[in-house]
N, C-alpha and C positions, 0 to 999 in steps of 0.2 A: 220613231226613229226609222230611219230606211236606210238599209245598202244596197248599193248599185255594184256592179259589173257586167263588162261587155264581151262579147266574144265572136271574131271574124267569122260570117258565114257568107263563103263564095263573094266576096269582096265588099259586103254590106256587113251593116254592125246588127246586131241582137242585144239589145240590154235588159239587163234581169235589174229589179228591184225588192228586194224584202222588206215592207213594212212590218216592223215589228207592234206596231200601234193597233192596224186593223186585223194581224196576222195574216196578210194576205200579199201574193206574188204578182208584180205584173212583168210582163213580156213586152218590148216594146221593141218595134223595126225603124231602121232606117228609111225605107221607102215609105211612102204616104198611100201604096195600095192595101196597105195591111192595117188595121185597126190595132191598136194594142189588148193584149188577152190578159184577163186576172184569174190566177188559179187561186182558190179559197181553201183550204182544207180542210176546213170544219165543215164541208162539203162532202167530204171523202168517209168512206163506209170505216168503222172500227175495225177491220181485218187491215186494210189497205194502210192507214196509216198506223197501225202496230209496226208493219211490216216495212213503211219506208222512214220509221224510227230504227228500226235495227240497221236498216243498210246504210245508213246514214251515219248513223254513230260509228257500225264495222269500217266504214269508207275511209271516215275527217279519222277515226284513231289508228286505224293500218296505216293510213296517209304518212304519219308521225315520222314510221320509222322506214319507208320506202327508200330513200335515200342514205340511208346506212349503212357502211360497211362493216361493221363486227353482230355478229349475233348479239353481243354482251351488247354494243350499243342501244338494237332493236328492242331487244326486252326492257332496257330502259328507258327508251321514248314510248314503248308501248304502256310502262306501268303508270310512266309522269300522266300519258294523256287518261289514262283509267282512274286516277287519282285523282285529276283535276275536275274530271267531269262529274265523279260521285261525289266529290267535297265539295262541288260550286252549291252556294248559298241560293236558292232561286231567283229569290229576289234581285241577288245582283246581275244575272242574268242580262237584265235590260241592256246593256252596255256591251258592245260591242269589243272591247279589251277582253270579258269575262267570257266569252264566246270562244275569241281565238286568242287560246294559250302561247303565241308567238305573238301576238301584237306590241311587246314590251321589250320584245328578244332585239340585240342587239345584230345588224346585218353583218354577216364577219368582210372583214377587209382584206386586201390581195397586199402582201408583204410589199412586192415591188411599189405597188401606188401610194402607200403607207408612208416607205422609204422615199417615194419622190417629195410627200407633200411636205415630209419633216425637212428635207433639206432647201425646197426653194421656199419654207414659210408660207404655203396657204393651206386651205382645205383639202379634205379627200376627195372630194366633187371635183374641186377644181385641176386638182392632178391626175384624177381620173379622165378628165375631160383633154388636159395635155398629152398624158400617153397616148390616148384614141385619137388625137389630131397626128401626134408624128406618128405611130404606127400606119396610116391614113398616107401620111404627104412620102412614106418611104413605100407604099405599095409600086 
């Protein structure tokens, strides 16, 4: 299994891929003078990746609760992600849901767009997309 993602450098793309299969990272450019690069980690000395396992885990579980406003929140996002992580099964692992503990979570909705969709009878998408046109044709 592989995940992709991309991220804008100076107007070209950089796309990361994690194969979960061979354990190994590749680097790939937009332009065609750049080769693409596979970082391996089994590669990587036993100090080195001890160490970019903790900053890793400190990162994706501080991550949790950055966007929180109450301490009592933090401490709750931070103990869900500490819980999730020491009670994952390894085996399930594989899978990409068992990795990121929001891949299930529902994306929350903006009340207004909610309120549009319910009264003209379509989707969220699609009265998402109505608001953002007349806010658009009224600038």
């Amino acid at each position: 299994m592989a995940w992709h993602s991309a991220a804008p450098n100076m107007g070209a793309q950089m796309k990361k891929s994690i194969d979960t299969t061979s354990g190994q990272i590749t680097f790939s450019f937009e332009d065609t003078l750049h080769s693409k690069i596979v970082f391996d980690p089994s590669r990587v000395c036993a100090a080195n990746r001890r160490m970019a396992m903790l900053m890793g885990f400190g990162h994706r579980i501080g991550d949790m609760a950055a966007n929180l406003k109450t301490e009592d929140a933090r401490v709750k996002a931070i103990q869900a992600g500490v819980d999730h992580y020491h009670g994952a099964d390894c085996a399930e692992w594989i899978s990409e849901d068992a990795w990121n503990m929001r891949a299930g979570a529902k994306t929350p909705q903006n009340a207004v767009i909610a309120a549009v969709a319910a009264k003209r009878g379509v989707t969220y998408a699609e009265a998402e997309a109505m608001v953002a046109a007349q806010f658009l044709a009224d600038l």
